[in-house]
C-alpha positions in Angstrom: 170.9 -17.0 -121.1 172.7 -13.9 -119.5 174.4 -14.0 -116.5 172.8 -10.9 -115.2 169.3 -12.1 -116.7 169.7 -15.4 -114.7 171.0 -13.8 -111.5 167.9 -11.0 -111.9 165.6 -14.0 -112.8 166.2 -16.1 -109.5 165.6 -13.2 -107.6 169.7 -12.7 -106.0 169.2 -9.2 -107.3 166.2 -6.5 -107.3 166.6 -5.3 -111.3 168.9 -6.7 -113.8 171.3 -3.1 -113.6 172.0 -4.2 -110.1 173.4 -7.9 -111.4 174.6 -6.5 -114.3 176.3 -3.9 -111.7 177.6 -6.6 -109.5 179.3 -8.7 -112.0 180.9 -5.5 -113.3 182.3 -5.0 -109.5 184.2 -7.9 -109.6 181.4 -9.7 -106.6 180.3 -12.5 -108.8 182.2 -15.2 -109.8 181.2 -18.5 -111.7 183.8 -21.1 -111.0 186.2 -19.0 -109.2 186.5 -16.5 -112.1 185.5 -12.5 -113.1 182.8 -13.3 -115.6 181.0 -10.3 -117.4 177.4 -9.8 -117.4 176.6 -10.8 -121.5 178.5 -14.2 -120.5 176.7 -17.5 -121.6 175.3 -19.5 -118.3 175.4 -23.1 -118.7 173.8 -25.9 -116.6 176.4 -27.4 -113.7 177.8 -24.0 -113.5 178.6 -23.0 -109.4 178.2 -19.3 -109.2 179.1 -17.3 -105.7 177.8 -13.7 -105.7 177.9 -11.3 -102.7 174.9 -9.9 -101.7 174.7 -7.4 -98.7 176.9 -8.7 -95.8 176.7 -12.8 -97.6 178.6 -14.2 -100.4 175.8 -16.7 -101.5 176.4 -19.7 -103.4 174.6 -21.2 -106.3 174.4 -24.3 -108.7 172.5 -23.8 -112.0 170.0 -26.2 -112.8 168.4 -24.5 -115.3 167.1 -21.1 -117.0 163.8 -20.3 -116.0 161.7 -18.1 -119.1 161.2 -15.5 -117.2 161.5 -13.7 -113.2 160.2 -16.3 -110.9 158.1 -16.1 -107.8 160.5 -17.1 -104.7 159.2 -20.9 -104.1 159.9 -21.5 -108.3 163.8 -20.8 -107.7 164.4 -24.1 -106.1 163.9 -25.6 -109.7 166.4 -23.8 -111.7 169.2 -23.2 -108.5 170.4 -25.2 -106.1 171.3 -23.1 -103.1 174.8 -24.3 -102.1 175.3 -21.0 -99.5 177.3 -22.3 -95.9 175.3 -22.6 -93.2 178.3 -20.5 -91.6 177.8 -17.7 -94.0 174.0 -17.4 -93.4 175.2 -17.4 -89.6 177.3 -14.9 -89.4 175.5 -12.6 -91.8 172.4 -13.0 -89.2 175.2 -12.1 -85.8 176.1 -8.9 -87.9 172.1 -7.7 -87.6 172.3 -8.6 -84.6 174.9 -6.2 -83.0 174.5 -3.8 -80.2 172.5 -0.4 -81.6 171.5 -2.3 -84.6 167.6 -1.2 -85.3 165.5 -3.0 -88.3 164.3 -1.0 -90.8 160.7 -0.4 -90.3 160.6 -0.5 -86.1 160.8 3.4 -86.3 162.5 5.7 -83.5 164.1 4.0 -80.5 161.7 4.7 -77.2 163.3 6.4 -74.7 164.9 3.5 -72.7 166.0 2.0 -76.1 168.0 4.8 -77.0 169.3 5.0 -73.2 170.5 1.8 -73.5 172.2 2.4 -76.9 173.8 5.4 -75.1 175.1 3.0 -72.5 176.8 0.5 -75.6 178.3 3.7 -76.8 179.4 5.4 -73.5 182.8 4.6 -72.9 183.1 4.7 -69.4 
């Protein structure tokens, strides 16, 4: 199986043209090295692949026949990621005048408080 089939099929990426994208990039690597995205996957194979503000990291366990629900990936990919990464990665959401998508306009005393962050008094 494709690298960029596999990665799309475990769900690290949204379509295949994003992995395929990715691996093009230079932001995956299997075993420490560039692949490109028509390269073979093969069982045993570690892959990292940086996705967003994490570089996640991945054993292949197997190639699953097609894209997977999310609770199926645990079969085919062992997730190898750091605690540490996952850490960080949640601090950097969490900074001062970050908003989550979907909680719509800041109130008034949000954004006051965002102006205080940003005021450099």
């Amino acid at each position: 199986m494709r690298w960029d089939q596999w990665l799309w099929n475990i769900r690290l990426y949204r379509s295949r043209s994003l992995a395929q994208t990715a691996i093009k990039d230079g932001r995956v690597l299997v075993g420490g090295v560039v692949i490109k995205p028509a390269r073979e996957a093969k069982a045993g194979e570690t892959v990292s692949a940086r996705t967003g503000d994490i570089t996640r990291v991945y054993k292949v366990l197997g190639f699953p026949p097609r894209r997977i629900s999310a609770p199926e990936v645990a079969a085919f990919a062992e997730d190898l990621t750091p605690p540490e990464a996952r850490e960080e990665a949640r601090q950097k959401t969490l900074e001062p005048g970050f908003r989550a998508r979907g909680l719509g306009r800041p109130t008034k005393r949000e954004r006051r408080q965002i102006d205080r962050w940003d005021d450099p008094m």
